[in-house]
C-alpha positions, 0 to 999 in steps of 0.5 A, a space after each residue: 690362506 697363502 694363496 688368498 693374499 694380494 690375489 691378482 685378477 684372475 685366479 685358476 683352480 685346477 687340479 685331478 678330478 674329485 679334489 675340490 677344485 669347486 668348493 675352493 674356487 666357490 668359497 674363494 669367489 665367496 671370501 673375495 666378495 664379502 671382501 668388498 670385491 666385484 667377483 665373476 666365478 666362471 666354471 670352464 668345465 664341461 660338467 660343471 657343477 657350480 649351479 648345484 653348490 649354489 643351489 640354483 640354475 646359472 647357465 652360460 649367463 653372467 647370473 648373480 648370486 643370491 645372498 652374495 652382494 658382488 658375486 657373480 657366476 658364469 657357466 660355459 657350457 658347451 652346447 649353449 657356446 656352440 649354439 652361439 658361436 654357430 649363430 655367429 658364424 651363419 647369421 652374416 651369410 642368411 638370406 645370402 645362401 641358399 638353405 640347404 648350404 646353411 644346412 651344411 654349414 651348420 652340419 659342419 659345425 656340429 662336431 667335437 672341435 666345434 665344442 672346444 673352439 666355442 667354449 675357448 673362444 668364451 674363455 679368451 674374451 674373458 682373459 682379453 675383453 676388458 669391455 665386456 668384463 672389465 668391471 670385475 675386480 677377480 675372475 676365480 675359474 673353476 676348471 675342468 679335470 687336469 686334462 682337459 684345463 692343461 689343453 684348454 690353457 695350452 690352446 691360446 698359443 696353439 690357436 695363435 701359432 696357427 693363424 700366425 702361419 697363415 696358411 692352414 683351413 680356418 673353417 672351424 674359426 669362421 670367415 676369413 675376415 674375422 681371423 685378424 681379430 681373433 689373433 688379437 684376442 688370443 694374443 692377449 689372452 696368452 699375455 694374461 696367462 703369463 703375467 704373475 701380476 695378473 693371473 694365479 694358478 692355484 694346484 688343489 689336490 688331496 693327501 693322496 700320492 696320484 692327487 699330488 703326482 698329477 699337480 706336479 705333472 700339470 705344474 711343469 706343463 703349464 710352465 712350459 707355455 709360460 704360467 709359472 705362479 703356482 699356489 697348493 692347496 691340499 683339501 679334505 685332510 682328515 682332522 683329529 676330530 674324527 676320532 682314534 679308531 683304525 680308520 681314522 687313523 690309517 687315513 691320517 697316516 696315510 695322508 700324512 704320508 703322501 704330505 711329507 713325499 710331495 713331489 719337489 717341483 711343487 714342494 717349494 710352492 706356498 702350501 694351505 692345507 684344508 680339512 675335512 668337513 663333516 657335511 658336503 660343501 653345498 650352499 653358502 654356509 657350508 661354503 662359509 665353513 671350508 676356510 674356518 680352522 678351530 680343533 671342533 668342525 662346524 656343523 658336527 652332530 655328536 649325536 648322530 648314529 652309524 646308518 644302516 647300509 646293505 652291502 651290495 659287493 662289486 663281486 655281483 657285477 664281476 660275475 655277470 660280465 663274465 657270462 657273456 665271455 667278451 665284450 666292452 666295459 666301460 666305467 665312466 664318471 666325475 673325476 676323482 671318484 675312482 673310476 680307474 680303481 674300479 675298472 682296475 679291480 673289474 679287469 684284474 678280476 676277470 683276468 684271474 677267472 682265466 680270461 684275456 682282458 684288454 685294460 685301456 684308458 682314454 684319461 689325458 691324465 690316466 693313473 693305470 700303472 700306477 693302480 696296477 703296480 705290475 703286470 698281471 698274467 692274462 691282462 694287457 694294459 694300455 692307454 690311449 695317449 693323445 700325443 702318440 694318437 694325433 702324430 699316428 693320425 698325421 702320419 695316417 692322413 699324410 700317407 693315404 691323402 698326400 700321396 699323390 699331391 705335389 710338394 705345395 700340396 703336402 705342405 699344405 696338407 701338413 699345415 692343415 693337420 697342424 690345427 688343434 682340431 685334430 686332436 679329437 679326430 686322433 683320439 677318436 680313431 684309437 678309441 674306435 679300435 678299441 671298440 672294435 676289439 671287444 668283438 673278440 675279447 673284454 676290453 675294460 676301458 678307464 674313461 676320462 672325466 665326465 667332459 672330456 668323455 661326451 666331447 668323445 662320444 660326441 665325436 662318436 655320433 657325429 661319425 655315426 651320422 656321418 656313415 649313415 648320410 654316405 651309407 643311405 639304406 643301400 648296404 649294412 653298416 656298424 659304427 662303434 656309436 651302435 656297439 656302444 648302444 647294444 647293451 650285448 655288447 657294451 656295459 656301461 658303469 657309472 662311477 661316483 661317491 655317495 656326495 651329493 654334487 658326484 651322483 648330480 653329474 653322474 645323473 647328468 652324464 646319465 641323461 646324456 648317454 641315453 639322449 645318445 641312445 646309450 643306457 647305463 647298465 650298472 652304478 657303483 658306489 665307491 669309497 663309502 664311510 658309511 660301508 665302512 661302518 665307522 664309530 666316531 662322532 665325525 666320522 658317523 656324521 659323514 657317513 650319515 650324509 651319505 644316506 640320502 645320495 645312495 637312495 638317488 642312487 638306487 631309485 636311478 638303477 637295479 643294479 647298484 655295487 658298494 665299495 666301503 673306504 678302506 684303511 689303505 689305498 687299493 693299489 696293485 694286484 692283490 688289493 685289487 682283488 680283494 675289491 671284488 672279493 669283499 662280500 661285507 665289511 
């Protein structure tokens, strides 16, 4: 593996929802240690899953890996990071304030931007703090979806020009004391971040057009703040032990096409391409396998039989939203399983059965035009731009709240607005709007990954709190946390793969939604092999490893949609609606 050789210290993996960027980053950490190598595997994902492909509990503890002598693995996970870094913040002041101002301050830090500073501060003292961690040969990071890593990478610097102007509220940083020593910390972590010697980021995508489109979008980003050691991987191509039958082979040239056309910022990059393996990528030896070459893959049955799979077409589920002549869709899940797909074909579906439908995506790295390929009578298309939102939200706060301060008052009014915590408030207003307008028609809404859409919904409840504390029982109120959980109102579809770790997460982001008192009304199952009925020796094994997730699926809900893999990529209007006219395969 290219990018394997002479690895510096730290290691990034990131790339488009879906692709792999887990099992590259497990098998790497996994390579490095039988090595010899001291390893920390850090998973910086608000969702992660690298517990689940080691088949044990890790947590927000540096925990060792079984069976791996060497290797090491940390989860950041943002309610533990928070719990901490509120922990941090208040216990210096116990005993000092009185309870109910402690109550206040820990109410203050209960917001999304408490969230994101807990888990970047987490992630700086791993770039910066040699004390802690400096034992470790390699520090592999498994990083959330492309989004969310490129505002994670980007923050060591927003953080550092902040504090550097001295003049903005530091209250989500904590005392005023500390500030010097948190400009030092992401000093350094901004340091190692752009020192090639130090740190590599490796670009996982698949052989698909959106996978290398988004690699390159992120690429050029991130040199932007100075990281410009980039490796591809290309995971999960089709080998040519999956047989010569029409699938098999529109896949093949499918990818092989996307391969030849990757884009020119990344095509002179050093490349390593990954096939695809016919079993899931779930414990060590399945791990052992991803890096392996040789014409016959590992742990293939020829034996094994195409199953049996009832067809449930998406069609069913069209058919029922539109009975209730308006409200919100939304499709949530991991990245990569194709929600933008779904909430595509939902939307072109319902704007075809002569409704006027509102297609919108809270994604940071939102592929709707380029699913849509065109406009469509009766379909207004948008996308929640966080960039648009955070300036509109500035202009916002600085016309209602600056408008009778003095010249120093708005300056200072400005700095403030400068924070990086803005960006969730920003996001939120539009995303409330939205909301509000499934009152009058359907909205169809492409959420972003899992992470990136509690760290959203958490910004919805902590509005919803905040209205009902102002509010009191004295007059009626309705926030879009309460239409998100009025089942009149909003429908909610969960998206994944019929793969073991995308049905964990998605019963995850379920467990979420309903602590939030938010209930999934339907799953859909998309890019099935097993749907797809295929022939092949290679292709009935992966189809066979399906089986067992599409029965979680089904004892988790009643409502459940199939959607089979097809020969080509379901893009533009006509694909789309072949996706909810599909009644078998």
């Amino acid at each position: 593996m290219k990018f394997l050789e002479n690895a510096p210290r730290f290691l990034f993996f990131t790339g488009k929802g879906g692709v792999g960027k887990t099992s590259v980053a497990c098998a790497t950490a996994l390579t490095l240690a039988n090595a010899g190598q001291k390893v920390l595997l850090v998973s910086t994902d608000p969702a992660s899953n690298v517990g689940q492909v080691f088949g044990m509990v890790i947590g927000n503890t540096v925990t060792a890996i079984q069976d791996v002598p060497g290797l090491s693995a940390l989860e950041i996970d943002p309610e533990q990071a928070v719990e901490a870094y509120r922990e941090r913040i208040i216990a210096p002041v116990r005993g000092l304030l009185p309870e109910t101002e402690l109550a206040s301050i820990a109410e203050s830090l209960s917001g999304s931007c408490t969230t994101e500073i807990a888990s970047f501060d987490e992630f700086t003292y791993l770039l910066a703090d040699e004390s802690s961690y400096g034992e470790y040969d390699h520090i592999i990071f498994d990083t959330a979806p492309t989004g969310h890593t490129i505002r994670l990478l980007q923050l060591p610097g927003s953080w550092t020009d902040f504090l550097e102007t001295g003049k903005g509220d530091p209250s989500c940083l904590g005392p005023l004391s500390g500030l010097e020593k948190h400009k030092q910390v992401y000093a350094k972590a901004v340091q190692a971040l752009t020192d090639p010697a130090r740190t590599r980021l490796v670009l996982v995508s698949r052989a698909q057009t959106s996978s290398l489109a988004e690699i390159e979008r992120t690429y050029l980003e991130l040199n932007q703040i100075g990281i410009r050691s980039g490796y591809v991987v290309i995971n999960g191509v089709l080998p040519e032990a999956a047989g010569d039958e029409r699938l098999a082979v529109a896949l093949r040239s499918r990818e092989a096409a996307a391969i030849a056309a990757i884009p020119e910022a990344v095509a002179a990059l050093p490349l390593d391409v990954l096939g695809l393996k016919p079993g899931n990528m779930v414990g060590v030896p399945a791990l052992r396998s991803l890096f392996a070459t040789g014409s016959r893959p590992a742990i293939l049955d020829e034996t094994t039989q195409t199953p049996e799979v009832k067809d449930a077409p998406l069609a069913a589920l069209v058919d029922e939203i539109e009975s209730d002549s308006r409200g919100l869709v939304m499709c949530m899940g991991k990245g990569g399983v194709g929600k933008t797909t779904v909430a595509a074909a939902i939307a072109v579906a319902l704007a075809g059965r002569g409704h006027a439908v509102h297609l919108t995506t809270t994604d940071p790295a939102a592929h709707l035009t380029e699913t849509l390929h065109g406009s469509v009578p009766g379909l207004t298309v948008s996308r929640i731009d966080p960039v648009a939102a955070i300036q509109e939200y500035r202009s916002h706060v600085m016309e209602a709240k600056g408008r009778n301060l003095n010249d120093d008052g708005r300056a200072a009014l400005a700095e403030d607005l400068m924070s990086p915590c803005t960006d969730e408030v920003a996001v939120f207003r539009q995303f409330s709007k939205a909301v509000q307008e499934s009152r009058r028609r359907f909205v169809v809404i492409d959420t972003a990954p899992t992470g990136h859409t509690l760290l959203l919904l958490d910004a919805t409840g902590s509005y919803h709190r905040e209205i009902a504390r102002q509010a009191g029982d004295t007059m009626g109120f309705v926030t879009p946390l309460m239409r998100l959980q009025d089942p009149a109102q909003t429908k909610v579809i969960l998206v994944t793969l019929a793969e073991t770790t995308p049905v964990l997460e998605a019963e995850e982001l379920k467990s979420d939604l309903e602590r939030a008192g938010i209930h999934p009304w339907a799953w859909v199952i998309n890019s099935s092999i097993a749907a797809a009925h295929p022939q092949t020796p290679f292709l009935r094994a992966r189809a066979a490893s399906e089986i067992e997730q599409m029965a979680k699926v089904r004892a988790l809900t009643d409502r459940v949609a199939l959607i089979p893999l097809l020969p080509e990529e379901p893009i533009g209007e006509e694909k789309l609606r072949a996706l909810t006219a599909l009644a078998s395969i």
